[in-house]
C-alpha positions in Angstrom: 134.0 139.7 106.2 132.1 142.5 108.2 128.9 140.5 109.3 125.9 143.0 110.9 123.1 141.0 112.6 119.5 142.1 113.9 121.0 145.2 114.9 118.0 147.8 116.5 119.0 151.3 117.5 117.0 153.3 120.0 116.6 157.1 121.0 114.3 157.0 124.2 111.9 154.8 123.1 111.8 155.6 119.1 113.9 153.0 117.3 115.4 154.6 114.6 115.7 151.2 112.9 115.5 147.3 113.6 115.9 144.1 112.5 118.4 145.3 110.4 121.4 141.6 109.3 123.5 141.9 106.2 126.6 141.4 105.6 130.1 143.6 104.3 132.2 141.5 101.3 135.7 141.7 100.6 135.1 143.9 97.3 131.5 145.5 98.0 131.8 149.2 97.4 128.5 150.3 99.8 126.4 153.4 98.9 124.4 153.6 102.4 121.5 155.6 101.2 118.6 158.1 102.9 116.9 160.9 104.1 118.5 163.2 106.9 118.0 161.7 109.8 117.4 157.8 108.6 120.8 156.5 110.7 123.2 156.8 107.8 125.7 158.0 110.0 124.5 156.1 113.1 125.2 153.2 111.1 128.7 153.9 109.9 129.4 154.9 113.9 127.9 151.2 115.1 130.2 149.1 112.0 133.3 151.5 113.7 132.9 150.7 116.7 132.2 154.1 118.2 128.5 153.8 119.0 127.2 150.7 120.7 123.1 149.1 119.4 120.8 149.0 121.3 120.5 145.2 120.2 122.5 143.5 117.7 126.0 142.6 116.9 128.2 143.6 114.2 131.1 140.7 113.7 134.1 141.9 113.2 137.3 139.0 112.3 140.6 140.0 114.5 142.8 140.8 111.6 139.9 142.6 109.5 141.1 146.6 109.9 138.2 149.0 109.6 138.8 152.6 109.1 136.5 155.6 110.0 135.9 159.0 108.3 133.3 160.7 110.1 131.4 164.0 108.5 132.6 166.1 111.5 135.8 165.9 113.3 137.9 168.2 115.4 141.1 168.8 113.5 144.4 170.4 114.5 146.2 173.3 114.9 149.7 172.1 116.4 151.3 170.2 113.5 152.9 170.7 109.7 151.2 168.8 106.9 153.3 165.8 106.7 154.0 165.5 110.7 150.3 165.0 110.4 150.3 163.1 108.0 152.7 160.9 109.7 150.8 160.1 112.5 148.8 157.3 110.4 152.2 155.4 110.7 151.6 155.8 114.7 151.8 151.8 114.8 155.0 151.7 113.0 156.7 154.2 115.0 155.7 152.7 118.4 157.1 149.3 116.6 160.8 151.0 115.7 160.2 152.1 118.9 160.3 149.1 120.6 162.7 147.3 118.3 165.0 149.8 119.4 164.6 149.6 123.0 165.2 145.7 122.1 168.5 146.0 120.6 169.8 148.4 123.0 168.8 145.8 125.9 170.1 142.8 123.8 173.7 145.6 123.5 173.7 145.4 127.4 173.2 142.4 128.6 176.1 139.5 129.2 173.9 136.2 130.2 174.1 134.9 126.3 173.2 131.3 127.1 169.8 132.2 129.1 166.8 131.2 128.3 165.2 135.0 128.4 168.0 136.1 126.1 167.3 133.6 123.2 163.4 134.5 123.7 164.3 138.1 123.6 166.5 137.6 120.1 163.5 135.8 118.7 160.9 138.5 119.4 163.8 141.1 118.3 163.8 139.3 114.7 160.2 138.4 114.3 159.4 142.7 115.0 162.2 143.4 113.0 160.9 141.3 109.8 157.3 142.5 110.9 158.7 146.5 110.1 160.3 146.0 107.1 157.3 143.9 105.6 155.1 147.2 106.5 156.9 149.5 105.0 159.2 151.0 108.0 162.0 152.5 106.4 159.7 153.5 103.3 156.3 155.2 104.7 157.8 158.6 103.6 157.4 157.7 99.9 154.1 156.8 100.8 153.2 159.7 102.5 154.4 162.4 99.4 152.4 159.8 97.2 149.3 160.1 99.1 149.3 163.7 99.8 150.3 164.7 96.2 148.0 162.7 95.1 145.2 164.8 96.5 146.5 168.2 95.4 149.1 169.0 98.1 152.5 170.2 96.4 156.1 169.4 98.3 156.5 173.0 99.2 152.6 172.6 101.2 154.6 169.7 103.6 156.2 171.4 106.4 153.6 174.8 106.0 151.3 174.5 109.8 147.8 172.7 108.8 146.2 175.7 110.5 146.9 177.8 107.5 144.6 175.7 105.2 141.0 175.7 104.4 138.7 173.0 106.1 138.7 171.6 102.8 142.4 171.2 102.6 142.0 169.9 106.4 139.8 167.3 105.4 142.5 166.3 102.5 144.6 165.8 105.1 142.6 163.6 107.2 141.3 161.8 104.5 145.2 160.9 103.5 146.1 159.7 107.3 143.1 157.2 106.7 144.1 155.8 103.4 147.6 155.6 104.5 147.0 153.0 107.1 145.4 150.5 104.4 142.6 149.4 106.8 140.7 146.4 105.4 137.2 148.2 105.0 136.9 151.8 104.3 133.5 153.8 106.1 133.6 157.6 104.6 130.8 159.5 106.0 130.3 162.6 103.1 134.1 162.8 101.7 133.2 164.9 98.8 132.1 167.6 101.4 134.7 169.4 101.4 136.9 168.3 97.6 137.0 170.5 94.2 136.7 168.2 91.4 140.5 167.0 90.6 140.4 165.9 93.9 137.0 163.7 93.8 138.4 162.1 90.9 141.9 161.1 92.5 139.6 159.8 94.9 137.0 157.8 93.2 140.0 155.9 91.3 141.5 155.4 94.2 138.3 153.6 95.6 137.9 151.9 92.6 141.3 150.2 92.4 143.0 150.7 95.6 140.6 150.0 98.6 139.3 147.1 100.2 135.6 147.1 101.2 133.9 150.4 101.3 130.9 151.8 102.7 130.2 155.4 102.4 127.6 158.0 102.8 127.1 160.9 100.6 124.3 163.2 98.8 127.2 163.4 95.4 124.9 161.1 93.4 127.6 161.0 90.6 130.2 160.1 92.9 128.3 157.0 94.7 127.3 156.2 91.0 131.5 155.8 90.0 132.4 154.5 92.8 129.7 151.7 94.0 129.1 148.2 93.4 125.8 148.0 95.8 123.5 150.2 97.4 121.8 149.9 101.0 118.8 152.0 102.0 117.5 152.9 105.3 114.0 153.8 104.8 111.4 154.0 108.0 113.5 151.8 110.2 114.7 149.0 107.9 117.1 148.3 105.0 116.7 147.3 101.3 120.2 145.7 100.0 120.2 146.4 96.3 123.6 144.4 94.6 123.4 147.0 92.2 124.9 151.0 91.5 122.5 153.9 92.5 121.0 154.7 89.3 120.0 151.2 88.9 118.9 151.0 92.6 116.4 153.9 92.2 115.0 152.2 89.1 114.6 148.8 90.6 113.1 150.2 93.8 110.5 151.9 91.5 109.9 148.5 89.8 109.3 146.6 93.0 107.2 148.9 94.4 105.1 149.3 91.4 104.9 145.2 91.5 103.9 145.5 95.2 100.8 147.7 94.9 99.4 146.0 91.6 100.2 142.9 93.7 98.6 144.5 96.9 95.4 145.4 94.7 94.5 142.3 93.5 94.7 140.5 96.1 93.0 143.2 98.1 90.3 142.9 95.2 90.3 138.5 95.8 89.5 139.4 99.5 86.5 141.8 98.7 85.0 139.2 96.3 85.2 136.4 98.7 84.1 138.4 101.7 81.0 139.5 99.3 80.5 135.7 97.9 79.8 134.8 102.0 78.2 137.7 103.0 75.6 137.1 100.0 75.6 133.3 100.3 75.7 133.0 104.3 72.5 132.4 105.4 71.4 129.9 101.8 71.9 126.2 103.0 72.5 125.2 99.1 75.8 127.1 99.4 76.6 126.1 103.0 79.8 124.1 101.6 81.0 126.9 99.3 80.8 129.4 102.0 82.9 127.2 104.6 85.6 126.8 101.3 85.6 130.1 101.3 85.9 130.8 105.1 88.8 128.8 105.3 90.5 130.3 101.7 90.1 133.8 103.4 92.0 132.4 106.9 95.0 131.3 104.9 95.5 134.2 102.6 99.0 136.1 103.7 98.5 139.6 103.6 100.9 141.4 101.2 102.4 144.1 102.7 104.0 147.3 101.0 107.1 148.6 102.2 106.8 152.0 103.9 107.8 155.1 102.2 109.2 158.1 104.1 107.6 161.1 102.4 109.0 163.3 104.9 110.2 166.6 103.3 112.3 169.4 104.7 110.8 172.9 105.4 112.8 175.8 105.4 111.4 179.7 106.2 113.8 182.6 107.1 112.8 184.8 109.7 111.8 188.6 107.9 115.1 191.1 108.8 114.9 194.4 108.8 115.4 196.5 105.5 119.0 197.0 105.0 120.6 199.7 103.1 121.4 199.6 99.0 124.6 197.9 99.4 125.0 195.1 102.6 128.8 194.2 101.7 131.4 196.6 99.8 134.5 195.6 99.5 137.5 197.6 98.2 141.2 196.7 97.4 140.8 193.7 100.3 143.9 191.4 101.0 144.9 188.5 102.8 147.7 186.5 103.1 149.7 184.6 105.3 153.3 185.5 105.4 154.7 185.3 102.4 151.2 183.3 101.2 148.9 185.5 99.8 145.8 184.2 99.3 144.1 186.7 97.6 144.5 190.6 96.8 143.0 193.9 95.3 138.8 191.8 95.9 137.1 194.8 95.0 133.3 194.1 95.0 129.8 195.4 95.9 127.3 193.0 96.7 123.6 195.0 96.2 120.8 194.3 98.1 118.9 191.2 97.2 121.4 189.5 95.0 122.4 185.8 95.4 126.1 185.9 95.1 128.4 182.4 95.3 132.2 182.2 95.5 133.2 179.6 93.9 136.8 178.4 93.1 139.2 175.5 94.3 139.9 174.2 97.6 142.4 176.8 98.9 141.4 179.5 96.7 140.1 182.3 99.6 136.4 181.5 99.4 136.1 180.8 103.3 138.6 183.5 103.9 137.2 186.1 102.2 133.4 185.1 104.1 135.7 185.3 107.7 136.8 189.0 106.5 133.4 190.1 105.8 132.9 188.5 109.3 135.6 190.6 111.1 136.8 186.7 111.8 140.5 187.7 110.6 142.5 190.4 110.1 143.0 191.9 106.4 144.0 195.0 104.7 142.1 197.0 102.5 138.6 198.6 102.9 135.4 196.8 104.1 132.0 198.0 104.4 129.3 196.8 106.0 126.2 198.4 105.1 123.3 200.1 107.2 120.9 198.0 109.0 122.8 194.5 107.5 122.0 191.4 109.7 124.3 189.0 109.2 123.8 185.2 109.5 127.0 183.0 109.2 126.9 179.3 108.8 130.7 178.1 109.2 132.6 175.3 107.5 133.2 173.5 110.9 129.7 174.9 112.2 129.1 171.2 113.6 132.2 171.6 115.8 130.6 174.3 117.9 127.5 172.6 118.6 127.7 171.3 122.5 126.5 167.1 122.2 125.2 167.1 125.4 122.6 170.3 125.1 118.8 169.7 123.6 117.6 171.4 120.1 116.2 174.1 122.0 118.6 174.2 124.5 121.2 174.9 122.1 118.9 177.4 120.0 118.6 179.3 123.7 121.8 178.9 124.2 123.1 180.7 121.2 120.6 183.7 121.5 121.6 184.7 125.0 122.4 188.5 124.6 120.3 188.6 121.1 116.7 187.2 123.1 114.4 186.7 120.5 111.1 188.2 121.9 107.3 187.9 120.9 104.4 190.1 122.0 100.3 189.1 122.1 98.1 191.5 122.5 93.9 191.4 123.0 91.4 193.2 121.8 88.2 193.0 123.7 85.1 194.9 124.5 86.6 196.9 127.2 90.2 196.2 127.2 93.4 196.0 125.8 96.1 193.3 127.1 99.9 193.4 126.3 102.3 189.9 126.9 105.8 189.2 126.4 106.7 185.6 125.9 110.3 184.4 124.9 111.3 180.7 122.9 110.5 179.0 126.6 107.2 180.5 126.2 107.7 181.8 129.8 105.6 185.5 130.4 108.3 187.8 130.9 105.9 191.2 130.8 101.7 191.3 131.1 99.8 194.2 131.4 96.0 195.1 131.2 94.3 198.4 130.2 90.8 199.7 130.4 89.4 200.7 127.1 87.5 203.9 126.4 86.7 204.7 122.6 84.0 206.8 120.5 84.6 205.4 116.9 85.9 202.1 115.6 89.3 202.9 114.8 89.9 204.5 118.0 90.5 200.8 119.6 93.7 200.1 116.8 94.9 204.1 117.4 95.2 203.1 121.5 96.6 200.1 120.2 99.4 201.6 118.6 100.1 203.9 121.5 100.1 201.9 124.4 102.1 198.5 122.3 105.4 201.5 122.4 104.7 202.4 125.6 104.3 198.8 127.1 107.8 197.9 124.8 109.7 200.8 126.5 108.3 200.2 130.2 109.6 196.9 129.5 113.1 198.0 127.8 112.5 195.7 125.3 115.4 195.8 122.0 113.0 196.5 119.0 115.3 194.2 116.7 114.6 191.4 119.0 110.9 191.4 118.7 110.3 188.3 116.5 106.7 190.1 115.8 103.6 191.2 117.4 100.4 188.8 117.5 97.1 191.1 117.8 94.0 188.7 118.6 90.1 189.7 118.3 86.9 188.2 119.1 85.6 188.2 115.4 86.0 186.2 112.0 89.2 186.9 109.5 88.7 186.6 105.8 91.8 184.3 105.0 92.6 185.7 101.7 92.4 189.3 102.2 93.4 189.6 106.2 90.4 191.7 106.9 88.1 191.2 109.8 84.7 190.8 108.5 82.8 190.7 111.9 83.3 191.2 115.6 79.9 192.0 117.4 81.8 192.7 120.9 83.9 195.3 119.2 81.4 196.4 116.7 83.5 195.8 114.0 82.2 195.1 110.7 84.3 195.1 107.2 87.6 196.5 109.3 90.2 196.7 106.4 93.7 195.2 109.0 95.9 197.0 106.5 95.2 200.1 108.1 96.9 199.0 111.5 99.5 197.5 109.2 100.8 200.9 108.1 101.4 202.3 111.3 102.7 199.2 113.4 106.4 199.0 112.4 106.8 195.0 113.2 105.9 192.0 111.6 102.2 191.2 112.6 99.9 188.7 112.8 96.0 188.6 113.5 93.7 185.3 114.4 90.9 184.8 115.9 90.7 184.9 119.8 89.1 181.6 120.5 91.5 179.9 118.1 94.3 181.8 120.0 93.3 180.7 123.0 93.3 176.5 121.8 96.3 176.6 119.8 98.2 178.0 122.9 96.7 175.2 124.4 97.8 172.9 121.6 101.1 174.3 121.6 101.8 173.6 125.1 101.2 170.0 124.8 103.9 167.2 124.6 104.4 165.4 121.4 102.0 162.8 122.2 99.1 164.6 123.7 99.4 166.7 120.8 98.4 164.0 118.6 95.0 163.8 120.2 91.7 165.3 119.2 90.0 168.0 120.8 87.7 170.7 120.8 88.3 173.8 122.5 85.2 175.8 123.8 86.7 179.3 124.6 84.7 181.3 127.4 85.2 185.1 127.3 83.2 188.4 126.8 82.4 186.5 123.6 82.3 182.7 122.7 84.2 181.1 120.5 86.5 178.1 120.1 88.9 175.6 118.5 89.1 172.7 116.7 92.1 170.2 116.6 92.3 166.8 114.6 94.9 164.5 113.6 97.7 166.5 115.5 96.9 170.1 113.8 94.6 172.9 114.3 91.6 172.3 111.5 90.5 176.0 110.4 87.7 175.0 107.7 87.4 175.7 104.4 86.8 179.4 104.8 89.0 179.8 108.0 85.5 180.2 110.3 85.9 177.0 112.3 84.8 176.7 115.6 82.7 179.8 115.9 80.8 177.9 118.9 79.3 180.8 119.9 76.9 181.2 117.3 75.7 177.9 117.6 72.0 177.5 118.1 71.1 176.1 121.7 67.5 177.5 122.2 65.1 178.6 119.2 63.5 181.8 119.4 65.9 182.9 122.5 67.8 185.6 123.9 69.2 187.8 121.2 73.1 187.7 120.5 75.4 190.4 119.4 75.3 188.7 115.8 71.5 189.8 116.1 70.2 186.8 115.7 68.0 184.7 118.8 69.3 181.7 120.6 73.1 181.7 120.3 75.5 179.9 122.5 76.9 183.5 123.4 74.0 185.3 124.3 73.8 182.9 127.4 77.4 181.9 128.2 79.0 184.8 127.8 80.9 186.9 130.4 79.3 190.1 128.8 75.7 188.4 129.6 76.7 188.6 133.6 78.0 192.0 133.6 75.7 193.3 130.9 72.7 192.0 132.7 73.6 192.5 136.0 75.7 195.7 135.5 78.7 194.1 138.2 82.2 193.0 137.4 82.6 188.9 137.1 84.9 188.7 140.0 81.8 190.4 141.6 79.5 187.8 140.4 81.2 185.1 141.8 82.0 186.7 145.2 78.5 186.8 146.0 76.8 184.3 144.1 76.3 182.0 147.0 74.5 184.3 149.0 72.3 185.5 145.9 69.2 183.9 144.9 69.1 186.2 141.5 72.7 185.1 140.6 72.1 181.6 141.3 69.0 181.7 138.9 71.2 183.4 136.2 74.1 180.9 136.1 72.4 177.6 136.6 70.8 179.0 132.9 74.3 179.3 132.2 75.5 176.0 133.1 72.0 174.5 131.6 72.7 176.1 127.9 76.6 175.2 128.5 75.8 171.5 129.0 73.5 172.0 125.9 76.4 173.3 123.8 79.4 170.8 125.0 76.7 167.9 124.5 76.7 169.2 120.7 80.3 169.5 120.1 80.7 165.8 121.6 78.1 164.5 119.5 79.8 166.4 116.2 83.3 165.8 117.3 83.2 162.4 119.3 86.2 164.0 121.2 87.5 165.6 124.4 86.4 169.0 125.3 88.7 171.7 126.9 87.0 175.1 128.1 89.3 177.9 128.1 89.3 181.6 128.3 88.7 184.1 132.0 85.1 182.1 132.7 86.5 179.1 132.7 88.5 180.2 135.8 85.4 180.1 137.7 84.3 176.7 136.4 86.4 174.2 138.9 83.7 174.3 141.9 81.0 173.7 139.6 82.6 170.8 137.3 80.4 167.9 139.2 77.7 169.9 138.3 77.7 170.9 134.7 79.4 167.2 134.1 75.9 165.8 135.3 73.8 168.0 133.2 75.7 167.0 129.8 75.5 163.1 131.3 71.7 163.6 131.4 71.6 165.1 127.5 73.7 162.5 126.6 71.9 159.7 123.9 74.6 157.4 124.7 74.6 157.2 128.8 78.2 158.0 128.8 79.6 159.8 131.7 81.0 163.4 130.8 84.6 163.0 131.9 85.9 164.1 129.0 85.3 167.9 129.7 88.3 169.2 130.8 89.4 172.9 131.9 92.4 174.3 130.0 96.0 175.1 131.4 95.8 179.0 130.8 91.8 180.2 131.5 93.3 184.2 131.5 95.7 184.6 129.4 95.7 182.3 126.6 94.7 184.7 123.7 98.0 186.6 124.3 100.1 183.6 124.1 98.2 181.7 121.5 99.5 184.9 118.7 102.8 185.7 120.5 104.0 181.3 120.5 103.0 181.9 116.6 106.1 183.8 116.0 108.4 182.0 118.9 107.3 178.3 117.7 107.8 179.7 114.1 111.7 180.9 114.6 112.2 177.7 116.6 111.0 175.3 113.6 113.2 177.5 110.6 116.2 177.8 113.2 
């Protein structure tokens, strides 16, 4: 009937599936089956006609009717039940219409024997039979029939649609599209929005009413009443199944199991003849069998195993603020509409913590009484909305509101205008103390820098704590829109208890982070500064550049790094990845802050310049081409440098990226240290790989504040 063949759908350049012919039967019953995102809906969009392939055709014959349902549509306010209803029978009413119009004309005119007037009395009869064969003077029967049948009583007729619950709404739409009897039947979630007596009516209907049907829905007992045949859309391609769900998930099961035992031996046939000619190659006695063999091997078809999306779905709330004892109190509440009263004398407390559900049929007050607590309506009676309560709300029709045209992000930004969620970094270094502000565009909207002066080790977290409230209310920044504070340290985190166990350029050693915990009233988050510094390098990557390995060598008082494989930062067992700086480049050298002789830090370190040479680094470089001293100390630099990125290449076979304030100062001298890592080099390759990093000052501040912005953007 419905014929669908090589259809391909495309979003930019990702097809989000291909290849995909089969074809829609008189008395199929459809279950089109998936994950979120898969093209169930697409799908039922392309067979309507709504959404064009990007190649493909879907066949449709001219007197095949087809029938849409889609999971979101805008319903509306202007009309009673049944004058809505009634618009299904649009086509009959323009026909009456024009019947009408018809035998007034045929009323007025006089020329009787002309050729127009007997053409004009045919096409009057042939319309007038057409009506009465569809049910003309009888579609009001049909109407009541259809709408009682799905719970609506006579006196719910001529009551305003905008009185009902979107579940009600839906019942109403859903009646207008089995009214008009289309030929195939595409319902995208219908049980979305039914109480149980209603899915029933429905299912029998289906079942012994409907043509062809094709629906989408997650109501595994409903697909499994109502379906004949199941379609899934896995990883861009179908698998028709003639068969109900239950059976479907079964079979699939069975097929892939026959695949992979399939898959295995043959993989296992392909191993011993590849060994058989590998052992027997160079024998001239088994010079035929090997040939045999060759040629066996060149006409084997590779069995392949269908993909498997083993996507899953990650959800993480962003931490509120403590709310009082009791969020929602309600007391003697009522609603009604007129002379309707929905509900009356809802007296409840909800206590914090508890996971409450309103359940009850379609119609019943559930959405109304969530659009009280909302302040959505007006009500009587008492409602209380506890101290400090947040309140999310995720609407019935929340699909409605969302604009088609704006981006994921766009729409996220879009929504927090006048609630701007916020993050803050802050570093800790030898000497200094650096606030940022960064919003969900990651754009810097505050930066400040402060010289450190401290006697003991916890005087560096009490200034901390001081200057983060004064830099927050110099900046005017809304404490409930701070998302959370980052804090970032050159030194090495134990993962499981949070505790810095080392930082030689802070002389830190054993710090229990729990102390700053108590007195910082946000939620907070320490790492690393090296690995701060690559992941906001990471972060700030498109989706494709993400996926690529790299190594990031992080430059600062201290050195320290990165490490990124197969699309994700790679921490190490113990979380102490990437501490480059400790990496031995000369034995028996210069002593590091760790104490030990040799490090990578005790030579490339910013605190090697200014320690040594007792000047500032923008000092340094200002006259380090008119200083024979300076020049000696950094080509050492650049020599032990070369020496270190040579290592990480050899361990990483990847691209290098040097980040943190040094790094700033590389640029003029890239030809340079490029040649000295060519010259270590065991494999003659050229050292183009090295490559200086977007943010070479600040990228310890955004690294830790992006953790909390990229963190609300994924859960929202």
């Amino acid at each position: 009937m419905v014929s669908v063949d090589n259809l391909k759908v495309e979003f930019g350049v990702t097809p989000l599936f291909e290849d995909v012919s089969y074809v829609i039967n008189k008395r199929d019953r459809i279950a089109l089956v998936g994950k979120n995102g898969a093209g169930k809906s697409t799908m039922l969009k392309i067979l309507a006609g709504i959404q064009a392939p990007t190649s493909g055709s879907v066949s449709v014959p001219r007197d095949v009717t087809i029938g849409y349902l889609p999971q979101v549509m805008i319903l509306s306010d202007k009309h009673t039940v049944m004058e809505e209803a009634e618009m299904a029978f649009e086509h009959i009413f323009e026909l009456q219409a024009s019947i009408e119009r018809m035998n007034q004309e045929l009323a007025d005119r006089t020329d009787y024997d002309s050729e127009n007037y007997r053409k004009l009395i045919e096409k009057f009869t042939h319309d007038n039979e057409r009506f009465l064969m569809m049910g003309g003077t009888n579609y009001t029967a049909e109407i009541e029939r259809t709408l009682m049948g799905l719970g609506f009583s006579r006196e719910d007729f001529n009551r305003p649609t905008s009185e009902f619950s979107g579940g009600w709404r839906m019942r109403i739409e859903l009646a207008k599209l089995l009214l008009r009897r289309p030929d195939v039947l595409l319902l995208d979630e219908p049980t979305n929005h039914l109480d149980i007596e209603s899915i029933q009516w429905l299912e029998n209907f289906l079942k012994t009413s409907a043509g062809a049907v094709v629906l989408v829905s997650h109501d595994r007992a409903f697909i499994n009443n109502v379906t004949n045949r199941t379609i899934e859309i896995s990883c861009g391609h179908i698998y028709d199944y003639k068969v109900a769900y239950d059976e479907f998930v079964v079979l699939r099961k069975e097929r892939r199991e026959q695949q992979l035992r399939a898959y295995e031996n043959q993989q296992k046939q392909i191993q011993d003849t590849e060994d058989f000619i590998e052992r027997f190659r160079y024998k001239a006695t088994k010079a035929v069998q090997v040939q045999s063999r060759i040629k066996q091997l060149e006409k084997i078809v590779p069995i392949e195993i269908d993909d498997e999306d083993n996507s899953a779905l990650r959800l993480k709330f962003p931490p509120a603020m403590r709310s009082g004892n009791y969020p929602v109190i309600c007391d003697g509440v009522k609603k009604a509409y007129g002379s309707h009263i929905v509900f009356h004398d809802v007296t409840l407390t909800i206590n914090r913590g508890e996971k409450v559900a309103f359940v009850g049929k379609n119609g019943e007050g559930k959405s109304t009484l969530v659009k009280c607590i909302m302040d959505e309506i007006p009500y009587e009676g008492k409602l209380t909305i506890g101290h400090n309560v947040q309140i999310g709300y995720f609407a019935q029709n929340q699909a409605q509101m969302l604009d088609e045209n704006l981006s994921v992000f766009d729409t996220i930004d879009y929504v927090a205008k006048g609630d701007i969620k916020m993050a803050l970094g802050v570093s800790l270094s030898a000497n200094q103390l650096k606030f940022l502000l960064s919003d969900l565009k990651q754009n810097v909207l505050a930066y400040k820098e402060i010289d450190l002066e401290y006697q003991t080790d916890s005087d560096v977290f009490a200034i901390t704590e001081e200057q983060l409230e004064v830099f927050l209310t110099e900046n005017h920044v809304d404490r409930k829109r701070l998302l959370g504070v980052g804090i970032t340290i050159p030194g090495v985190f134990d993962e499981n208890t949070k505790n810095l166990i080392l930082s030689p350029t802070i002389k830190l050693k054993d710090f229990r982070i729990e102390e700053i915990c108590k007195k910082i009233p946000y939620p907070l988050f320490f790492e690393n500064d090296g690995i701060s510094g690559g992941v906001a390098e990471w972060l700030s990557r498109d989706a494709e550049e993400k996926k690529k390995d790299f190594v990031y060598l992080f430059l600062e008082e201290g050195v320290g790094g990165a490490i990124f494989l197969n699309g994700a930062p790679f921490y190490g067992v113990s979380h102490r990845s990437a501490e480059f700086g400790h990496m031995k480049v000369e034995s028996n050298g210069k002593i590091c802050n760790c104490g030990k002789r040799g490090c990578l830090e005790a030579y490339c370190s910013a605190l090697r310049l200014s320690t040594e040479l007792g000047i500032t680094i923008d000092k340094f470089f200002e006259d380090l081409e008119d200083n024979p001293e300076y020049q000696k100390i950094w080509e050492d630099v650049l020599e032990h440098l070369a020496v270190g990125i040579n290592n990480l290449r050899l361990a990483f076979d990847c691209d290098v990226v040097l980040g943190g304030f040094l790094s700033y100062y590389l640029q003029p001298y890239m030809g340079k240290l490029k040649e000295l890592v060519a010259d270590l080099s065991i494999f003659g390759e050229d050292a183009e790989y090295i490559k200086i990093g977007q943010y070479p000052r600040r990228a310890v501040m955004m690294g830790v504040a992006w953790h909390f912005t990229n963190e609300y953007i994924e859960n929202i």
